[in-house]
C-alpha positions in Angstrom: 56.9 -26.0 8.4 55.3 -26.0 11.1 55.5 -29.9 11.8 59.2 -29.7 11.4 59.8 -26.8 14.1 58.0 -28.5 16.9 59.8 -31.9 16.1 63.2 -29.6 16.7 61.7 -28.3 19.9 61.3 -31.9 20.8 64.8 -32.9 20.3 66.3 -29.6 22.0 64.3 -30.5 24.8 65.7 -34.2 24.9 69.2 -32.9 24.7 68.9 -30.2 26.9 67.8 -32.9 29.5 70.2 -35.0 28.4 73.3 -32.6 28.7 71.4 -31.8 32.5 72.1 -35.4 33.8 75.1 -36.0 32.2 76.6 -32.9 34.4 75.1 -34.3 37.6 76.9 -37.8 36.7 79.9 -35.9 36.5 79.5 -34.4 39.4 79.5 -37.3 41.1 82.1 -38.6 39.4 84.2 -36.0 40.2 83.4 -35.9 44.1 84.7 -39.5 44.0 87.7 -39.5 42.0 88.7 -36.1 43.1 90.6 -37.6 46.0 92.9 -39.4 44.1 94.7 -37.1 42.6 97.1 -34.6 43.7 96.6 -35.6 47.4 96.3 -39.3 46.9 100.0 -38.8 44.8 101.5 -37.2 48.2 100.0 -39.4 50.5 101.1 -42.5 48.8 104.8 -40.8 48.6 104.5 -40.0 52.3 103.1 -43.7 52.8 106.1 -45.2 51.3 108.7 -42.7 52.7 107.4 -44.2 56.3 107.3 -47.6 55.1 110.6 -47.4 53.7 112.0 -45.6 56.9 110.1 -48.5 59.4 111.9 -51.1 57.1 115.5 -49.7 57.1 115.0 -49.0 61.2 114.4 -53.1 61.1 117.2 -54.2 59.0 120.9 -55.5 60.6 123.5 -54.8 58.9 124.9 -55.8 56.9 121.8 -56.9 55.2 121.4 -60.1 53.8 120.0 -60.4 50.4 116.5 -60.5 51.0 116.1 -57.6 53.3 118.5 -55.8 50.8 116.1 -56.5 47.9 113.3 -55.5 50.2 114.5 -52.3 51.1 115.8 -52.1 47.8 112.2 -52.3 46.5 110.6 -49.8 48.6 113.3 -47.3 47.7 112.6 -47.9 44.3 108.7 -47.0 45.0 109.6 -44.1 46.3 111.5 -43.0 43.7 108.8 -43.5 41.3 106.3 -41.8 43.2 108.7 -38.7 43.6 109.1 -38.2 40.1 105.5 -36.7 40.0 106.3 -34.2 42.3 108.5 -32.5 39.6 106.0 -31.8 36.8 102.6 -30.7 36.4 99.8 -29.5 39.6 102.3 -30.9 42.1 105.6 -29.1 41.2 103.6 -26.1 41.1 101.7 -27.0 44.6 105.3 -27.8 45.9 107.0 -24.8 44.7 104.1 -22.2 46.0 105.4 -22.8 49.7 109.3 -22.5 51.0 108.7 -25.0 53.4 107.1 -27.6 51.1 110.0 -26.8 48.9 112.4 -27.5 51.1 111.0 -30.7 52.9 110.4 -32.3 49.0 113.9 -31.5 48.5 115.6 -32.5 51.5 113.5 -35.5 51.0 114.7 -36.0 47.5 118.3 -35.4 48.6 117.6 -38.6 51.4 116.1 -40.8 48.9 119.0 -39.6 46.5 121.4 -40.5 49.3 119.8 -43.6 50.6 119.9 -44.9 46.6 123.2 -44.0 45.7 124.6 -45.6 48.7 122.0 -48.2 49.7 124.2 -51.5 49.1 127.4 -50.0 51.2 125.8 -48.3 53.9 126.8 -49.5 57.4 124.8 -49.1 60.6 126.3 -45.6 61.7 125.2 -44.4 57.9 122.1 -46.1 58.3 121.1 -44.5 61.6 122.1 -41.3 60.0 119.7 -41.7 57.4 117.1 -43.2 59.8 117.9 -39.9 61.4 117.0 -36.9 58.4 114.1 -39.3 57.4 113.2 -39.1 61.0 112.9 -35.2 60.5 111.3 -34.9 57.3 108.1 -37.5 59.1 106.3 -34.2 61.0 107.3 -31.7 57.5 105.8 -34.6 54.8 103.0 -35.0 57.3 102.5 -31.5 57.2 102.3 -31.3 53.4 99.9 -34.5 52.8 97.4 -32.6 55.3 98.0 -29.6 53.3 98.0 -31.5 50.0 94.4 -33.0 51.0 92.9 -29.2 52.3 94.0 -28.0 48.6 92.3 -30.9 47.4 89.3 -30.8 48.6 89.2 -26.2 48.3 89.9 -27.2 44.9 87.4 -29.7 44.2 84.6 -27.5 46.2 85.7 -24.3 43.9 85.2 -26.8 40.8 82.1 -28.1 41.6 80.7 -24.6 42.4 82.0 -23.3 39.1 80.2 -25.9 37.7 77.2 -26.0 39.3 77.2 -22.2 38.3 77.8 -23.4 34.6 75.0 -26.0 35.0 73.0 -23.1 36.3 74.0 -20.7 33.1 73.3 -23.3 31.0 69.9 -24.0 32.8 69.2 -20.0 31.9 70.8 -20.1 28.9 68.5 -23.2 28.1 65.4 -21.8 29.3 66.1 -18.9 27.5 66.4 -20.5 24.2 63.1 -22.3 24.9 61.6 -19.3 25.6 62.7 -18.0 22.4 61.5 -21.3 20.6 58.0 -20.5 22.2 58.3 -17.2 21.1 59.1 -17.8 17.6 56.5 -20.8 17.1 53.9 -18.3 18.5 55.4 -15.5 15.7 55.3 -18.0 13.0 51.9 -18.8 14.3 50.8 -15.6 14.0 52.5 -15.0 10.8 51.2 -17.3 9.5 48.1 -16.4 10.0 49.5 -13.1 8.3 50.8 -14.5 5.3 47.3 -16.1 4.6 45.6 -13.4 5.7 48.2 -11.5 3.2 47.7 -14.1 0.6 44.1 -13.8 0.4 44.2 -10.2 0.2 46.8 -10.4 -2.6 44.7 -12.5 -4.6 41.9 -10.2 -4.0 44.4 -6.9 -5.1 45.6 -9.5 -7.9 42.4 -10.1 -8.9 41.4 -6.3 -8.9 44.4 -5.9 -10.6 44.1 -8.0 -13.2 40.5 -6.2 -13.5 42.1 -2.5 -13.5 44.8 -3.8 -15.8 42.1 -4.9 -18.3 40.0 -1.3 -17.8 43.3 0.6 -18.1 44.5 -1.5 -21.2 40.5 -1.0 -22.6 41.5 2.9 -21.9 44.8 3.0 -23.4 43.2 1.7 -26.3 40.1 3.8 -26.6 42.6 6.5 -25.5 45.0 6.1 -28.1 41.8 6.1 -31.0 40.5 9.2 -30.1 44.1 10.4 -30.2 44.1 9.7 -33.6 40.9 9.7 -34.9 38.0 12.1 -35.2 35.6 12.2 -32.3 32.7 13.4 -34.8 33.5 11.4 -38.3 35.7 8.5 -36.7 38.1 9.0 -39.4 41.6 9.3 -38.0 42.9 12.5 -37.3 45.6 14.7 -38.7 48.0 12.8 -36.5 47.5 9.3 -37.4 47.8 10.8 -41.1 50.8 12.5 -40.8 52.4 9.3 -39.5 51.1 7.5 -42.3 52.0 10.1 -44.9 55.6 9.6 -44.0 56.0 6.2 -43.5 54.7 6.1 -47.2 56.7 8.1 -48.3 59.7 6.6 -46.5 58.2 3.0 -48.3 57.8 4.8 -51.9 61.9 5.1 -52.0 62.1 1.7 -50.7 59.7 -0.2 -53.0 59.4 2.5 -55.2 55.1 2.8 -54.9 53.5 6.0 -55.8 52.2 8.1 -53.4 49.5 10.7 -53.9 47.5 13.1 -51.4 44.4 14.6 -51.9 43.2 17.5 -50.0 39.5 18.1 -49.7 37.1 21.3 -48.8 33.5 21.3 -48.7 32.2 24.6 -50.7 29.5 26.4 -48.8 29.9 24.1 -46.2 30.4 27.4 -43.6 26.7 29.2 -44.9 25.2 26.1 -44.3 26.7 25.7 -40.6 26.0 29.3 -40.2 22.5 29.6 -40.9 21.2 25.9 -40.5 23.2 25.7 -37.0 26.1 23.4 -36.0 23.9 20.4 -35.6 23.3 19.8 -38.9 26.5 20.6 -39.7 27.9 17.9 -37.8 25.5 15.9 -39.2 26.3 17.3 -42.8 30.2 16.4 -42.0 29.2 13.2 -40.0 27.3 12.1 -44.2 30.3 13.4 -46.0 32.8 11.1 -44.3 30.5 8.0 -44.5 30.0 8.5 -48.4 34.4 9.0 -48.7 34.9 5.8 -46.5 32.7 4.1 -49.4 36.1 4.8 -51.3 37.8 3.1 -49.1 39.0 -0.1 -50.8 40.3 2.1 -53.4 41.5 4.7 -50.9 44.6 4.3 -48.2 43.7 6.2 -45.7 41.0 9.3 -45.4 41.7 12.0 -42.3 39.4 15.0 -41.1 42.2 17.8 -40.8 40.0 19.7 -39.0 36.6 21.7 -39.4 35.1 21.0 -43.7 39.1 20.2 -44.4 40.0 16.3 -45.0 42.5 14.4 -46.9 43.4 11.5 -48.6 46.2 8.9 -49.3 46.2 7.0 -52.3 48.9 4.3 -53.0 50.1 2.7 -56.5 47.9 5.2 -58.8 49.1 7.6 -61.5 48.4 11.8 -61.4 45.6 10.7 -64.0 44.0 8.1 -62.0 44.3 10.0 -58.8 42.5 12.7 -61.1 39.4 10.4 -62.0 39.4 9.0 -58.7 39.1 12.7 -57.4 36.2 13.3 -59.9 34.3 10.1 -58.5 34.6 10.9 -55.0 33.6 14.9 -55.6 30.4 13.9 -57.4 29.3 11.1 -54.3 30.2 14.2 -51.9 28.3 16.8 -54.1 25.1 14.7 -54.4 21.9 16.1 -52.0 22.1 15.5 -48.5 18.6 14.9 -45.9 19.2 16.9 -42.6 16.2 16.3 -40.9 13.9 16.4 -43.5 15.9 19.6 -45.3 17.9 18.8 -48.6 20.9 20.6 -49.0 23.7 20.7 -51.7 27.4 21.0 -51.5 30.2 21.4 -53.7 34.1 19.8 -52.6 37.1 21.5 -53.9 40.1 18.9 -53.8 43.7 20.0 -54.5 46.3 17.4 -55.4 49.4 16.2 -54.9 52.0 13.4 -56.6 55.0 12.7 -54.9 56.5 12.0 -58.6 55.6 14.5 -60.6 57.7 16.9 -59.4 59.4 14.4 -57.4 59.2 14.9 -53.5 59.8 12.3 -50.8 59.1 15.4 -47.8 55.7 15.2 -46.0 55.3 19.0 -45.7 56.4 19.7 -48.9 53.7 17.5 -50.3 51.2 18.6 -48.1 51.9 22.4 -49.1 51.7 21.4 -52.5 48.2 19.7 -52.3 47.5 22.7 -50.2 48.6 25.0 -53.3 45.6 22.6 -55.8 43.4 23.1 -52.9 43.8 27.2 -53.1 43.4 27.3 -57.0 40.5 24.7 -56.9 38.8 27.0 -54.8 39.2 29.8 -57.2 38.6 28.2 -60.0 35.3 28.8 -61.6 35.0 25.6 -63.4 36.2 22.2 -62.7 37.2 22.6 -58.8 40.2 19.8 -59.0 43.3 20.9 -59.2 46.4 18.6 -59.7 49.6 20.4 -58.6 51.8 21.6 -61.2 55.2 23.3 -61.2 54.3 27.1 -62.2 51.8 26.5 -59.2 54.8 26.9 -56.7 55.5 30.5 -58.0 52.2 31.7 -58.1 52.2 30.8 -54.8 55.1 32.3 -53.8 54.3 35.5 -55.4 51.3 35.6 -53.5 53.1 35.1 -50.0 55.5 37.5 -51.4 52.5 40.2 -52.1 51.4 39.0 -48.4 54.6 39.9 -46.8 54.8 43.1 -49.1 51.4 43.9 -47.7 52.5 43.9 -44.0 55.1 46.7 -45.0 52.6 48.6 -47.1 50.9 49.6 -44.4 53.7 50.3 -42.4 54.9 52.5 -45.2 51.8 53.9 -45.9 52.0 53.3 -49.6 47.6 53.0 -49.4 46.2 56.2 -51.2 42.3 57.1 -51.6 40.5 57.7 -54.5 37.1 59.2 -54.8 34.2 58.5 -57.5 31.4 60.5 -57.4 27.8 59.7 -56.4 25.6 62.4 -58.5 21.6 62.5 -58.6 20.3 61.0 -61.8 17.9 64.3 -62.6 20.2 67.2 -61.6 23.8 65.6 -62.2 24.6 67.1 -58.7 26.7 65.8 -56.4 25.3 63.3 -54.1 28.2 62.4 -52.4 31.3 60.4 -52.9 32.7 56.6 -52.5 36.3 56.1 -51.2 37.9 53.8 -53.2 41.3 52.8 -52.0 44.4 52.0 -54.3 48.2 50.0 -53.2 50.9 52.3 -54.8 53.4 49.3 -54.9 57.6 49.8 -54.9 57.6 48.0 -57.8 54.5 46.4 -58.9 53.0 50.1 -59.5 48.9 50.7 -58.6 47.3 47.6 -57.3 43.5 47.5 -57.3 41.6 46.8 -54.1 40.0 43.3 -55.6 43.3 41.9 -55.9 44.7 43.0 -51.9 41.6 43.3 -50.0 40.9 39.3 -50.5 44.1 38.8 -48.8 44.3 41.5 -46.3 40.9 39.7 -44.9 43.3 36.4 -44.9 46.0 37.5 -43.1 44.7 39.7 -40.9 45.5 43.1 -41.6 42.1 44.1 -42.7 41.0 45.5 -39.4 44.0 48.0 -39.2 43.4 48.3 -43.2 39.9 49.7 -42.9 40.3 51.9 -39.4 43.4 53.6 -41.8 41.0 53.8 -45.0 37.9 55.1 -42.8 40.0 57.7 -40.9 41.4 58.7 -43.9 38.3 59.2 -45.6 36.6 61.1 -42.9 39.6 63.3 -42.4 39.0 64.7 -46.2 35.4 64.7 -46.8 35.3 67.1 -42.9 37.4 69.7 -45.4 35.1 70.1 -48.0 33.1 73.0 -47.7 29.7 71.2 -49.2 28.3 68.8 -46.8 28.3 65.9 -49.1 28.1 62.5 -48.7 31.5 60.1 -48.2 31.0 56.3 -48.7 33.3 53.9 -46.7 33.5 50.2 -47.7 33.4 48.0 -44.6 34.5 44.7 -44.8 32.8 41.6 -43.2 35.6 41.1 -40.9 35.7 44.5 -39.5 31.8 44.1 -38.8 32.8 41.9 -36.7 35.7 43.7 -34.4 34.3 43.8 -30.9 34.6 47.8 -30.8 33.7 48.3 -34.5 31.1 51.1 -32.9 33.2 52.7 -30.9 36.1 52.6 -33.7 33.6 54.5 -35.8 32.4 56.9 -32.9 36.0 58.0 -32.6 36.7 58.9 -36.1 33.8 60.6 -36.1 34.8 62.7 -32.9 38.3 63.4 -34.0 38.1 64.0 -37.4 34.4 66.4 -36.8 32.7 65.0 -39.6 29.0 65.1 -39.2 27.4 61.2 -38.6 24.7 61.9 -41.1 27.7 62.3 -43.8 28.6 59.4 -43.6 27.3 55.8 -45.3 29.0 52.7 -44.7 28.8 50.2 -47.6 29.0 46.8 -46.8 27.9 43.4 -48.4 25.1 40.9 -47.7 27.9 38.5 -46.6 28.0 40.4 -43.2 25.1 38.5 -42.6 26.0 34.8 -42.9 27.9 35.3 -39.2 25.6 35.8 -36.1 22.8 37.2 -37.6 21.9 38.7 -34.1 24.6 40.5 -33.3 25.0 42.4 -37.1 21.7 43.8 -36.6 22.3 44.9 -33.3 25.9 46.4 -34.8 24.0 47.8 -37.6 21.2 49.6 -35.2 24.0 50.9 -33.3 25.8 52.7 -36.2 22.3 53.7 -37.4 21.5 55.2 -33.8 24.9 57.5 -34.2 23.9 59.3 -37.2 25.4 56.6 -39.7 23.6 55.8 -42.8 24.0 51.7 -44.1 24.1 51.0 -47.7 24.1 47.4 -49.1 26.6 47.1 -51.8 26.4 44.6 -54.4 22.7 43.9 -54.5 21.6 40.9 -56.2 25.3 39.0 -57.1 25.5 36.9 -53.6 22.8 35.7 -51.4 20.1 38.5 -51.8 16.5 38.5 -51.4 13.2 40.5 -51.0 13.6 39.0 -47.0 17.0 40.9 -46.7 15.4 44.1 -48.4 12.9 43.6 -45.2 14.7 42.5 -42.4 18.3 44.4 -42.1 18.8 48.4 -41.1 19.8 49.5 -44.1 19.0 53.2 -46.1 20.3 52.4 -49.2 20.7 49.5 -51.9 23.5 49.7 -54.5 22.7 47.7 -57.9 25.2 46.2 -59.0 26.9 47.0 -62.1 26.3 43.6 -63.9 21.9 44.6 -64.0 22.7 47.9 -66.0 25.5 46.6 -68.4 22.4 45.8 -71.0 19.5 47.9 -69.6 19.3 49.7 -72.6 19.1 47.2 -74.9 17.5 44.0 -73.0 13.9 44.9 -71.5 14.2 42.3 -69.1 17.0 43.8 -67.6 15.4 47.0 -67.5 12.0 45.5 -65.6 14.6 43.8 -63.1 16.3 47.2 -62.3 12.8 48.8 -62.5 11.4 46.5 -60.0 14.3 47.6 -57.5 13.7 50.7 -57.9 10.3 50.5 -57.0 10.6 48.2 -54.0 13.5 50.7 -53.0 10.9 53.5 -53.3 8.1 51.8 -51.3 10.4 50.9 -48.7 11.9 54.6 -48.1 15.7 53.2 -49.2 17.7 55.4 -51.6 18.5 53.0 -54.5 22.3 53.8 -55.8 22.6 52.1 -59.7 26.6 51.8 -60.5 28.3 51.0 -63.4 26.6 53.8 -65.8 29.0 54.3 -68.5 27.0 55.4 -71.3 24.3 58.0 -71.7 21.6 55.2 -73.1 22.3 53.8 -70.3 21.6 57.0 -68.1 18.7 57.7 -69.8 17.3 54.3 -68.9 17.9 55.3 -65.5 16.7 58.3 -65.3 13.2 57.2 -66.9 12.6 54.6 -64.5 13.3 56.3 -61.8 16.5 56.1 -60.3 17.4 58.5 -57.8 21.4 58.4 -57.8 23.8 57.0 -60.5 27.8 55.9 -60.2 29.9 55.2 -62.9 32.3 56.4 -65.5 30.2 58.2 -67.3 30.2 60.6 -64.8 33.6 60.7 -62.7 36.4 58.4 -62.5 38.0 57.9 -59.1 40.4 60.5 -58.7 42.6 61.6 -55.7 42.0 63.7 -53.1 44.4 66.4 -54.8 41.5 67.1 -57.7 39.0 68.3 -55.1 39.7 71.4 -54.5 36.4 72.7 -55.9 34.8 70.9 -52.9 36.8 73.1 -50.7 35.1 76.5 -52.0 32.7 78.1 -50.7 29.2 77.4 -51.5 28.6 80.8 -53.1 31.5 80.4 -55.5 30.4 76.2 -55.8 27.5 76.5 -57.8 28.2 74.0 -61.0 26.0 73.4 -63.5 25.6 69.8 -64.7 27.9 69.9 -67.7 30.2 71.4 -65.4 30.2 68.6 -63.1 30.6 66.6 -65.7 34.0 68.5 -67.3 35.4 67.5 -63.7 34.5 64.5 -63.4 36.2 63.4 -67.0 38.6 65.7 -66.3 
């Protein structure tokens, strides 16, 4: 490119010189042939007029043939050279002056004359003639001189019009040199630009190409830990959706069977609780490895989210997805090592056919296998539920009973009843529990083991319990005795941020006395933040509270709880009395609460006494207070009115107590 530019510059220079001399030739040129025009046309005329005038002055007339042709041949010069002087520069040079005019024209009317007449002239015509032309000598004189001062003004005007062309084109010339140098040094320098530009541009290609790679590396790694587990590596519950429904799409298309399998680890939640969430993630991180080792047999496995997972099986029946369920629980259920600690789980899995009833809608499937999952969970034997038809309206009845439950409370269809507590030896009152009852529109009485579960569930058992506790509170500050009321507490109210304070207020509005009231609560208040229960329970012990542990013995107890939690009193369950008076063993296990009860300064509350064998069991071993139907069914508050008496006119006896309390 640059090769090519400076050869142009080269040639514009050549033809600028070039186009220089040829205007200084023609310059000179010009100088030299610019007297022979205009002037040199007038001059010659004038010329011939005189030489035609001295040749007619010489002539005799008549003339003889010769001089006759002579004259004759200067006329016709003439009259050729005056034709010019009617066109073009010179008619306009003529015609600019009145006398020029008039000289040319009284000259053309001689030379008219002088043809016209020429071969019968005589001498007195002749002289005549001799005579105008003789005038016309000093006027044609006149206007040759003139003719040649035009000239040559002409000529110098010309030639300094064109020297000041020559001298515009010089600048002009320069100028477009200057802008050649100009440019050559800009494309010089850009050049150098352009490579400078160029070599960064591979650089910032280079990088790019880099950055491209990282961001295409990131996009990727992105887009797997947008669908897939960060902790198990099994895709997430976005990948599976999307797969769920493209099989399903597929199944009406090729018409292959689609099944989903939803899985829970049992216990998986104590074990995170109390072993700590390291080893739970390492309990989860084992539990996915051992289901990918399904995986040729498997579609797809997901990790919903916490102990929940799923999986997609293609082309198998409800019986086979069954079997295949069975397999993969027992791999999940076998021990685990967590850092040199075995552990045991259990997997409920819930499932789903898209055939059987036929369904081709992700959610709908999904809330099916969600339905198996529910029962599996409940079920007290095999934990695999396949999805059935009457499963739907269970369900349904259940989220019916939900809903009814959010307007229960609103309504205030909740009513207490209260069973007594009485003291094994005397058969006096001890106190009594608060047992709570669901008057249903239309389902009548619903028992508290049915609603209570799903209260906790939904939500509502918080409100549930302040209602229940208020309630309570609000009736046993109106009996005239100062017995005893005992609350149930759920787990989930333990652990409402203000549970003490909630308390502390009932207390203060209602007036009952703290030491009146015991709060019975399970050892499952434990398996959450262990730290922050026993402060919560210390706190309700500091107001006045007393804590009984209901259900002793059916969950997770042991001699370490009967040590280690603020508690005054342990409640037996029913289920170590039901054969006390017949099975010794039974009696040595209730005997040996009893006794470690007694040592420990903890009232020990036996329920469940129904018959009087079984009281007298009791009573020889040394039970201090008894619960059951043997001695008072729950009633409603409306049967108490003996409690509102005064203590004077109170007084019962035992069999007295006991006519109320089967009353």
């Amino acid at each position: 490119m640059t090769r090519i530019l400076g050869v142009l510059i080269c040639l514009f220079i050549a033809a600028t010189a070039y186009m220089s001399t040829t205007v200084s030739q023609r310059q000179k040129v010009l100088r030299h042939v610019a007297h022979h025009n205009d002037t040199w046309a007038i001059s010659q005329s004038v010329s011939e007029f005189m030489r035609l005038e001295a040749r007619l002055a010489l002539s005799e007339h008549p003339m003889d043939d010769e001089t006759y042709e002579n004259v004759r041949l200067r006329l016709d010069i003439i009259i050729s050279r005056l034709t010019s002087f009617k066109e073009g520069t010179l008619k306009t040079f003529i015609e600019e002056s009145p006398s020029r005019k008039a000289a040319i024209t009284e000259l053309l009317a001689v030379i008219g004359e002088l043809d016209k007449n020429l071969a019968t002239m005589d001498a007195a015509h002749v002289r005549a003639i001799l005579q105008r032309m003789g005038d016309l000598n000093g006027p044609l004189t006149t206007i040759s001189s003139q003719s040649v001062q035009q000239s040559w003004a002409d000529i110098e005007e010309n030639l300094q019009a064109l020297e000041q062309l020559h001298r515009i084109y010089s600048i002009v010339v320069a100028f477009l040199i200057l802008c050649w140098v100009v440019l050559i040094f800009l494309l010089f320098r850009q050049n150098r630009l352009l490579m400078q530009a160029q070599k960064e541009a591979e650089t910032l290609n280079n990088s790019l190409s880099v950055a491209g790679k990282e961001l295409r590396d990131k996009n990727r790694r992105l887009e797997y830990v947008a669908h897939h587990d960060s902790l198990t590596k099994l895709p997430n519950r976005i990948l599976f959706w999307n797969e769920l429904e493209t099989s399903l799409k597929a199944s009406q298309e090729v018409g292959t069977s689609v099944c989903l399998l939803l899985l829970d680890l049992d216990d998986f939640k104590n074990i995170n609780d109390t072993m700590g969430h390291d080893l739970g993630d390492m309990l989860l991180d084992q539990a996915s490895a051992r289901m990918l080792k399904f995986g040729s047999e498997a579609h797809m496995f997901c990790r919903l989210g916490g102990d929940e997972f799923a999986c997609l099986l293609l082309g198998k029946s409800p019986s086979e997805s069954q079997d295949f369920a069975r397999e993969l629980t027992a791999q999940i259920a076998a021990p685990y090592r967590l850092s040199n600690r075995e552990v045991q789980i259990g997997c409920s899995v819930g499932i789903a056919h898209a055939e059987q009833p036929k369904c081709a809608d992700a959610q709908m499937l999904f809330k099916r296998a969600d339905i198996g999952l529910y029962r599996a969970k409940a079920s007290a034997q095999e934990r695999i539920c396949l999805f059935e038809d009457y499963m739907q309206a269970e369900f349904d009845d259940r989220k019916a009973l939900e809903n009814d439950l959010h307007l229960a409370l609103e309504r205030d269809e909740f009513e207490l009843y209260y069973q007594a507590q009485v003291e094994v030896v005397t058969l006096n009152l001890r106190g009594l529990e608060a047992l709570v009852r669901w008057n249903h529109p239309t389902r009548g009485q619903i028992p508290p083991g049915v609603f209570i579960p799903i209260a906790e569930e939904i939500g509502l058992i918080v409100e549930l319990g302040r209602k229940i506790l208020l309630t309570a509170c609000t009736e046993a500050a109106k009996w005239k005795q100062p017995l005893k009321i005992a609350v149930n507490l759920s787990p989930i109210q333990l652990q409402a941020p203000n549970i003490v304070e909630i308390v502390m207020g009932i207390l203060k509005d209602t007036g009952l006395a703290p030491e009146r009231l015991e709060l019975e609560m399970t050892e499952t208040v434990l398996l959450n933040d262990r730290k922050r229960v026993f402060k919560i329970l210390n706190d309700l012990r500091a107001l006045g509270v007393t804590i009984a542990m209901d259900d002793f013995g059916t969950g997770y107890s042991s001699l370490a709880i009967l040590r280690d939690i603020p508690f005054d009193t342990i409640k037996l369950d029913k289920s170590f009395v039901r054969d006390i008076a017949l099975n010794p063993e039974a009696e040595a296990l209730v005997r040996l609460v009893i006794d470690v009860g007694n040592h420990l300064g903890k009232t020990v509350i036996i329920e469940g006494i129904e018959t009087d064998a079984q009281h007298e069991c009791i009573r020889r071993i040394g039970c201090q207070v008894s619960q059951g139907f043997l001695f008072a069914r729950p009633v409603q508050a409306s049967k108490l009115d003996f409690l509102h008496w005064s203590d004077a006119e109170l007084a019962p006896d035992a069999s007295t107590l006991k006519n109320w309390a089967n009353s």
